[in-house]
N, C-alpha and C positions, 0 to 999 in steps of 0.2 A: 504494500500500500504506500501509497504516496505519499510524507508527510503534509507535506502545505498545500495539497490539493484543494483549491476552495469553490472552482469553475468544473464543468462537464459538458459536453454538448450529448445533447439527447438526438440519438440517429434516428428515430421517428418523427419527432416536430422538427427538426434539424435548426432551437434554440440554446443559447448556452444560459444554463442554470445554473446557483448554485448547489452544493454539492448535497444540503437538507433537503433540497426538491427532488434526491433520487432515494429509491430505496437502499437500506444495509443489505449487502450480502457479501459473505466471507471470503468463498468459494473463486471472488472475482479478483485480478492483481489489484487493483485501488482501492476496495473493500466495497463497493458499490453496485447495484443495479446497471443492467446494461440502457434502459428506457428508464426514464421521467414517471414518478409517482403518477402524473396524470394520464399517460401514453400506454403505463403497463396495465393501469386500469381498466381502458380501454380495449387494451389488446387482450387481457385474461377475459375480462367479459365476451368479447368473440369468440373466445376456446371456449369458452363455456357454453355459449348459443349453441355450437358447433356438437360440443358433445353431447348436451340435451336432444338435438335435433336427430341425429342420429339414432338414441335410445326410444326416439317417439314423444320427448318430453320439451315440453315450455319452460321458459325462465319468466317471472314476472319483472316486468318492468320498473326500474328503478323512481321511487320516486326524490321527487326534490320538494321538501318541504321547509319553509322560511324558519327564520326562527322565533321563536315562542309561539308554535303551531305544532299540529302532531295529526297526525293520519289516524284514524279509529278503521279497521278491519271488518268492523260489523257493519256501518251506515257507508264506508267506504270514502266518508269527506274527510279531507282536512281541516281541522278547527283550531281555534287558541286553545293556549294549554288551559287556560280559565275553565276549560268545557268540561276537564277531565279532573276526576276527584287526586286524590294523595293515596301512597302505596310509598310506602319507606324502601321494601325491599326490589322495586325493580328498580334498572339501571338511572333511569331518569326522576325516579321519586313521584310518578301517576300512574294512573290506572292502567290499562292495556285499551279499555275502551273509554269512547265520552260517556258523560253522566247519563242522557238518556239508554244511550246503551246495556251499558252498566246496570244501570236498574231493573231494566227490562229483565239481561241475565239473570237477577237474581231472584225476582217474580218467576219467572221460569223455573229455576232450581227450585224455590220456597213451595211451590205448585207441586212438582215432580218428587221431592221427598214429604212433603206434610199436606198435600193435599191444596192447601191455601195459604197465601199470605201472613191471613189472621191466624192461623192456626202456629205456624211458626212461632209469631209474635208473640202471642198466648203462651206458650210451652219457655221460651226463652226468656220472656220478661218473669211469667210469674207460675210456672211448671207444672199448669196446667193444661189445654186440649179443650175446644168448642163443647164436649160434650158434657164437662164438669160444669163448663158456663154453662148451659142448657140445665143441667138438671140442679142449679143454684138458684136462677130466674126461675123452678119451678117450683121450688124450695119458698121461693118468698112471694109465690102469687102472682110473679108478674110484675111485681111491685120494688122502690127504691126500701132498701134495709130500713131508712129511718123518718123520711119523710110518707111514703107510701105511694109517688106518683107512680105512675104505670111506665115501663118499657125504661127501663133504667141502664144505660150501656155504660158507665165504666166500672171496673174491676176494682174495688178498694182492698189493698194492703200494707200489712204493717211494716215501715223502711225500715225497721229493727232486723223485724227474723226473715223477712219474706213471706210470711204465711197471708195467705187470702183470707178477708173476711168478708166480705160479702156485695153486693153490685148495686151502686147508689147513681142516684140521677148525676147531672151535672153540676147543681147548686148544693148540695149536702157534698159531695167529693171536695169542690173547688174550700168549702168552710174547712173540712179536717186539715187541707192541704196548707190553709191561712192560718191557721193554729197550731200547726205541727203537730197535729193527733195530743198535744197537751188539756188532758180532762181539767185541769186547775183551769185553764182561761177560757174553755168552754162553761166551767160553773160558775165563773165571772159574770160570762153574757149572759146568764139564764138569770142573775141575780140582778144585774143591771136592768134587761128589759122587763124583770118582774115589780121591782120599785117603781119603773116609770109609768107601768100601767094601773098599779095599784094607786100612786098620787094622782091619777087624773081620774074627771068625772067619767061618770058611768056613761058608754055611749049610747046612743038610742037599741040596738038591738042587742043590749047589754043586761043582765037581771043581777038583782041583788046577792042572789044565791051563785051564782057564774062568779062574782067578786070574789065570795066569801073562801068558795073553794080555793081561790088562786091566793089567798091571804093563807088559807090552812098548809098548801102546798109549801107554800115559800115558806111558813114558818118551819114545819120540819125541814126540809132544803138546809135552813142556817142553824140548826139546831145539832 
């Protein structure tokens, strides 16, 4: 190899480059490539057409994609990296596909091993299966755990153990949620809104005996 070698002329483009523009190879006296990184590119991609074509096979065409863009394989466009979620472990730190893509895949998978969407979610969030929901909502009539309205969809449990306890409308969930499942500042409110109704006048479709109870109540309540 040549010490001070810093030029090469490449015999395919017949430009002189310098000597990072060619590839390393040992094998050659100057330590170099006989073509241009860009030439030999070129020319191994034709060996290659060449020998695909022969065996009866296709090479897919290269693409060129800008940068901060990426080709998704399922829709087939090229889109900003924006499109595509995060993945630590592959080379570029995204997805393989764009988000709608993506999603789709895994609606499909969630489908193809549990049946449903919901049913995954269910099993993973809180380990149970539609059919425990099923037979919980039948369990309660139909009805929220604590207020009583009809068709109650979410799943209340406890963020302590994870255990499920039972299926509340959206306005009794959204309250335990504002509370932190804390009974101390739920017997707050119940004490708060019982004073304020007991200092005010009786309303018109109000009876004295309706009072009375709510007066006996509350007293055992703070008792």
């Amino acid at each position: 190899m040549s010490g001070g070698l810093l030029h090469k002329v490449c015999p395919q483009c017949g430009i002189v480059k310098p000597v990072s523009e060619f590839p390393k190879n040992k094998s050659r006296p100057d330590g170099y490539g006989y073509y241009c990184k860009a030439c030999f590119a070129v020319r191994y991609r034709a060996h290659r057409e060449r020998k695909a074509a022969s065996e009866g096979r296709t090479i897919r065409q290269r693409r060129i994609v800008p940068s901060g863009f990426k080709y998704c394989p399922d829709c087939k466009v090229v889109r900003p990296v924006a499109d595509f979620g995060r993945n630590r472990s592959s080379r570029d730190g995204l997805t393989s596909y764009c988000r709608p893509c993506h999603n789709q895949r895994g609606k499909e998978s969630y489908t193809r091993l549990y049946g449903s969407t919901r049913e995954y979610h269910l099993r993973r969030r809180y380990g149970i299966g539609q059919a425990e929901v099923d037979r919980m909502l039948a369990e309660q009539r139909g009805e929220c755990a604590v207020c009583g309205k009809p068709d109650p969809e979410h799943i209340d449990h406890d963020h302590a153990t994870g255990q499920v306890r039972g299926l509340l409308c959206f306005n009794c969930n959204q309250a335990l949620g504002n509370v932190r499942d804390n009974p101390t500042v739920l017997r707050g409110l119940i004490s708060y809104l019982t004073r304020a109704q007991l200092s005010r006048p009786l309303a018109p479709d109000e009876s004295r005996l309706e009072r009375r109870v709510i007066e006996v109540m509350f007293a055992r309540h703070c008792a």
